[in-house]
Wavefront OBJ file of the C-alpha trace (Angstrom):
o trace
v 0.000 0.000 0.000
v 2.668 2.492 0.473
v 4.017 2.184 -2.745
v 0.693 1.878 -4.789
v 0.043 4.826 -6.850
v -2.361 7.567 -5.801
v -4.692 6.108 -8.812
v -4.301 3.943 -11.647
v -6.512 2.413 -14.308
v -8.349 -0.600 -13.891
v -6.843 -3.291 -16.735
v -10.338 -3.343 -18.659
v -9.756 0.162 -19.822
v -7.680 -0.814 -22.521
v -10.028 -2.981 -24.659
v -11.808 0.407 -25.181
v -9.066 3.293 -24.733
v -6.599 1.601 -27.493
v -9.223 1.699 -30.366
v -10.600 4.796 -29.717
v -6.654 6.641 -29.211
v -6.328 4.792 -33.033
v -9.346 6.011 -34.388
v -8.236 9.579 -32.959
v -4.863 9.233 -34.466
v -6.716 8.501 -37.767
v -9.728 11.230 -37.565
v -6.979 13.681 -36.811
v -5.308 13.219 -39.981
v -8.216 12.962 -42.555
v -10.848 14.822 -40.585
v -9.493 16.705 -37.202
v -12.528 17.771 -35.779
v -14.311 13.840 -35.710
v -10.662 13.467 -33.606
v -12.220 15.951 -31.052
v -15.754 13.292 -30.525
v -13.112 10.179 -30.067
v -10.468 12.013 -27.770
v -12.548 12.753 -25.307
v -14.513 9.560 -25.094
v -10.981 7.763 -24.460
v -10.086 10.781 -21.853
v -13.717 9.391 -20.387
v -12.902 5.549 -20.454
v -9.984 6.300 -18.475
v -11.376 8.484 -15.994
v -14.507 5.886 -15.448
v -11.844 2.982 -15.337
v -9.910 4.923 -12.640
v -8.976 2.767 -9.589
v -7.727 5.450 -6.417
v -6.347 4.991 -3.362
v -8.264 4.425 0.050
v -7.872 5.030 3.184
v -10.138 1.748 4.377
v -10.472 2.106 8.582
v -8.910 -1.167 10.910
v -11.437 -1.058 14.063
v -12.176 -4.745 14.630
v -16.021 -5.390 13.262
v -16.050 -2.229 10.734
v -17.833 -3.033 7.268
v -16.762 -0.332 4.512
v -18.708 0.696 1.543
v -18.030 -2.234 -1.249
v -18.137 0.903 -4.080
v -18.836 4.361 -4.793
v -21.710 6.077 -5.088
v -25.105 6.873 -3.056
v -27.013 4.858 -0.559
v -30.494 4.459 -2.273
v -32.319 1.879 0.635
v -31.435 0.207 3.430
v -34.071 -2.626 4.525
v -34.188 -5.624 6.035
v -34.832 -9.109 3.290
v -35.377 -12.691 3.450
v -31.719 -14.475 3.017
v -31.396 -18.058 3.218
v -28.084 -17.491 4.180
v -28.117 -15.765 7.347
v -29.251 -16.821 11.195
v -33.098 -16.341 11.033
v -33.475 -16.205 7.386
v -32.914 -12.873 7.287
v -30.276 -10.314 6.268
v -30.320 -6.485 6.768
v -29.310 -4.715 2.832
v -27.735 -1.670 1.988
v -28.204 -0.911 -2.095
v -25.453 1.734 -3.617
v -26.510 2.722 -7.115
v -23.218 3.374 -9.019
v -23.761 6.238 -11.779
v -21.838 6.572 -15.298
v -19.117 9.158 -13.430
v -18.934 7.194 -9.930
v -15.565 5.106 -9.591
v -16.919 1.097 -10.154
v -14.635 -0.506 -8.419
v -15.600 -3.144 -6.000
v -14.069 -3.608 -2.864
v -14.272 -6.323 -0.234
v -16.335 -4.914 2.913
v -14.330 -7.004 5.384
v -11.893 -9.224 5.575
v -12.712 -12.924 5.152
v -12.636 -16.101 3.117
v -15.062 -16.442 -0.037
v -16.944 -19.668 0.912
v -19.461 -19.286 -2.293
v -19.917 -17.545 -5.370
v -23.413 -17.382 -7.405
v -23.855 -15.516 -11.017
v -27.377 -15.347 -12.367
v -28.096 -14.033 -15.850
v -31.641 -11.854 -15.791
v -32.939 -8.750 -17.181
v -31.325 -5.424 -16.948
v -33.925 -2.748 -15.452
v -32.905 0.059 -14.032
v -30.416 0.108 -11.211
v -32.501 2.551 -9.367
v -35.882 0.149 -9.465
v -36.000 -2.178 -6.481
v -36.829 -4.954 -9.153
v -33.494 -5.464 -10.102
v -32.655 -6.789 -7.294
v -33.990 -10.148 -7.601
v -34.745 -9.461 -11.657
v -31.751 -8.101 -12.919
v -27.984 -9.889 -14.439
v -25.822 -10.121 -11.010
v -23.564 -11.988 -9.387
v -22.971 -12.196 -5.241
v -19.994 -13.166 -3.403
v -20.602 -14.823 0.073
v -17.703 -14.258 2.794
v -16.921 -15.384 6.260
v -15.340 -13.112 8.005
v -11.928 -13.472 9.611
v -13.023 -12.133 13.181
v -11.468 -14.612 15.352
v -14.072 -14.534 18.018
v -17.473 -14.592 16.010
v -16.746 -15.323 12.161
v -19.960 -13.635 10.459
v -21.536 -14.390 6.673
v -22.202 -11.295 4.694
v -22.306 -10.901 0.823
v -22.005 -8.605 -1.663
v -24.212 -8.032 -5.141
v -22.947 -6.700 -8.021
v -26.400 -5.768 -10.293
v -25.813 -5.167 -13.817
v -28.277 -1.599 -14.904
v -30.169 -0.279 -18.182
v -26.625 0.598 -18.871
v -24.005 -1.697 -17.249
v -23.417 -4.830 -19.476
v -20.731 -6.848 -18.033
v -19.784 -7.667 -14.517
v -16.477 -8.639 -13.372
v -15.904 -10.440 -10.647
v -12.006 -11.712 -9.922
v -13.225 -13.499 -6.596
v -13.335 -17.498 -6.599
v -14.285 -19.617 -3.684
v -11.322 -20.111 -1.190
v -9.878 -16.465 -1.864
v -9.103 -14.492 1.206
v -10.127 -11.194 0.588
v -8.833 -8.419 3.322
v -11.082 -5.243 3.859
v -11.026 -3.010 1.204
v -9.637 -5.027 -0.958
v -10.562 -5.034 -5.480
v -12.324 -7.794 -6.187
v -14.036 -6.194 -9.248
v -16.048 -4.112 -11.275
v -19.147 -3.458 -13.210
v -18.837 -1.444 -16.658
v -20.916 1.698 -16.966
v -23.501 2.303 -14.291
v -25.048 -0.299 -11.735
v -25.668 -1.106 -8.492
v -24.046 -3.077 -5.900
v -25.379 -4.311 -2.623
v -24.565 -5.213 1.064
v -25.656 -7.977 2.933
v -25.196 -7.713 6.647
v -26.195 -9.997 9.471
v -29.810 -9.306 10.964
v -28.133 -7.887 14.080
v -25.018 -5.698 12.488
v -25.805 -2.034 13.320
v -26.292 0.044 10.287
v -24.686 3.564 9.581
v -26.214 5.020 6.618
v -29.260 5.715 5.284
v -31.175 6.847 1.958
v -29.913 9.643 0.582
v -25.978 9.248 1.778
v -23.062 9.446 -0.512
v -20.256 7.047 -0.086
v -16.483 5.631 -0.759
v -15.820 2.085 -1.380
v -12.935 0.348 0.952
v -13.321 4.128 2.995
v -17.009 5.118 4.711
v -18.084 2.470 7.116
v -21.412 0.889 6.285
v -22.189 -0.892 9.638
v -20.722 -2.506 12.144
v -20.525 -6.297 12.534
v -20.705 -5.761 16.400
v -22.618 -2.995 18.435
v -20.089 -3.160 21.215
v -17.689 -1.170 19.344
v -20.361 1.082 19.220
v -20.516 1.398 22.220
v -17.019 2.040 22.565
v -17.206 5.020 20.843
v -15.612 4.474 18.012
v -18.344 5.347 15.602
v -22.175 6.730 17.028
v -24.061 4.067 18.685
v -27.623 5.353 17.455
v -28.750 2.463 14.395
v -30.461 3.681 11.746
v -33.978 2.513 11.470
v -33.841 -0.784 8.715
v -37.491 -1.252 7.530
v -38.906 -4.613 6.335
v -38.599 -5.258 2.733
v -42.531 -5.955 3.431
v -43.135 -2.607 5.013
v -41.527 -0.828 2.283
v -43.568 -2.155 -0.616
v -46.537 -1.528 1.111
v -45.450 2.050 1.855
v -44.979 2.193 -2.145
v -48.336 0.195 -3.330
v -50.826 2.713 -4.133
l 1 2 3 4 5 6 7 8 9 10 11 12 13 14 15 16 17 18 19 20 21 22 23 24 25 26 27 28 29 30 31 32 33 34 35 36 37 38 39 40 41 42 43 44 45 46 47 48 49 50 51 52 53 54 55 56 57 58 59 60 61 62 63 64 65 66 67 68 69 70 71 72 73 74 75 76 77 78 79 80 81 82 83 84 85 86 87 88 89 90 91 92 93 94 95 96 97 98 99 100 101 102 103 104 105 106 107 108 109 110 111 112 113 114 115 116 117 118 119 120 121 122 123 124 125 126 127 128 129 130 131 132 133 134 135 136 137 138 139 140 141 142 143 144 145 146 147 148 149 150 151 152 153 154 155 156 157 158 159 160 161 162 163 164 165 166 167 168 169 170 171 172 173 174 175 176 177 178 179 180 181 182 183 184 185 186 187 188 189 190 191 192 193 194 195 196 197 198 199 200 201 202 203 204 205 206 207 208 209 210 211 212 213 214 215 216 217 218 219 220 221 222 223 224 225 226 227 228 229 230 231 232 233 234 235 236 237 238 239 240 241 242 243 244 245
């Protein structure tokens, strides 16, 4: 980390940057202002492929953002893969000028990965979540004295077409850590255990691998290492009701 570069470029940058710097190269010479159009879409790949820095936090339990962008619900859903059968979720929706990166929330071991091809509705619609192309990671975490599950969605949009995911089972992932990325807007989404405490809501704007999420236990809450207040988590039930006309 010391050495790494304020920011880079994500790798799949240059499967679009290199044709469009050659087709600027060649509008330049036969037509310069068509050069102009091409230029700055490969000035744009590289600044939506950028990859910067983060500071991610080390307090025992933290989970940081797994990407950029704004926190657009937080509710509590059925998951088979929690205690209970249910799982509190934090959606981010990722737009076209938000860094995609994804990021590991915590550190842990990937014990399962599922990809599912669907439709691709809008990342903002609640639908996609169950409807849309996406692909979830499933991690225990390496706390020594309560491992906990918790996942992470990556939702393909209207826009995004391809998700990347570099995670296998068995990887060991640390907190913060690049896992992947999803090209050209989407949405990405946090599992969390049912009794994680929750520190964002609706509305918020946040840094993948930096802005803590939740915490995996409320007694560093308490602690005072971050405020001990939880934001409400509706049902998934109460909220469509709330929407149904």
């Amino acid at each position: 980390m010391a050495n790494e570069l304020p920011m880079s470029v994500a790798s799949p940058a240059w499967r679009f940057f290199v044709p469009l710097a050659l087709a600027t190269a060649v509008l330049a010479y036969f037509f310069w202002p068509a050069a102009i159009v091409t230029a700055l879409l490969a000035v744009y790949v590289l600044w939506f492929f950028r990859d910067p820095r983060r500071k991610t936090p080390s307090i025992p339990g933290a989970m940081v953002s797994p990407a950029d962008g704004k926190v657009v619900s937080v509710i509590e859903v059925p998951c088979a893969r929690m205690p209970g059968g249910r799982a509190k979720r934090v959606a981010i929706f990722l737009n076209v000028f938000d860094v995609h990166i994804q990021r590991s929330s915590h550190g842990g071991t990937v014990i399962d990965v599922e990809s599912r091809p669907g439709k691709f509705i809008n990342a903002l619609n609640e639908k996609c979540s169950e409807e849309n192309e996406q692909t979830t990671i499933w991690l225990e975490s390496d706390e020594e004295e309560q491992p906990q599950v918790f996942g992470i969605r990556q939702i393909a949009g209207a826009i995004a077409r391809r998700i990347v995911c570099n995670a296998k089972p068995g990887d060991s992932l640390a907190r913060g850590e690049r896992y992947g990325l999803i090209q050209f807007g989407s949405r990405v989404e946090l599992f969390l255990p049912p009794d994680a405490t929750v520190k964002v809501k609706p509305g918020m704007r946040v840094k993948g691998g930096e802005t803590c999420i939740g915490l995996l236990y409320e007694r560093e809450a308490l602690k005072g290492r971050f405020p001990s207040r939880e934001v409400a988590v509706p049902k998934s039930e109460e909220l469509i009701a709330a929407q149904t006309p």
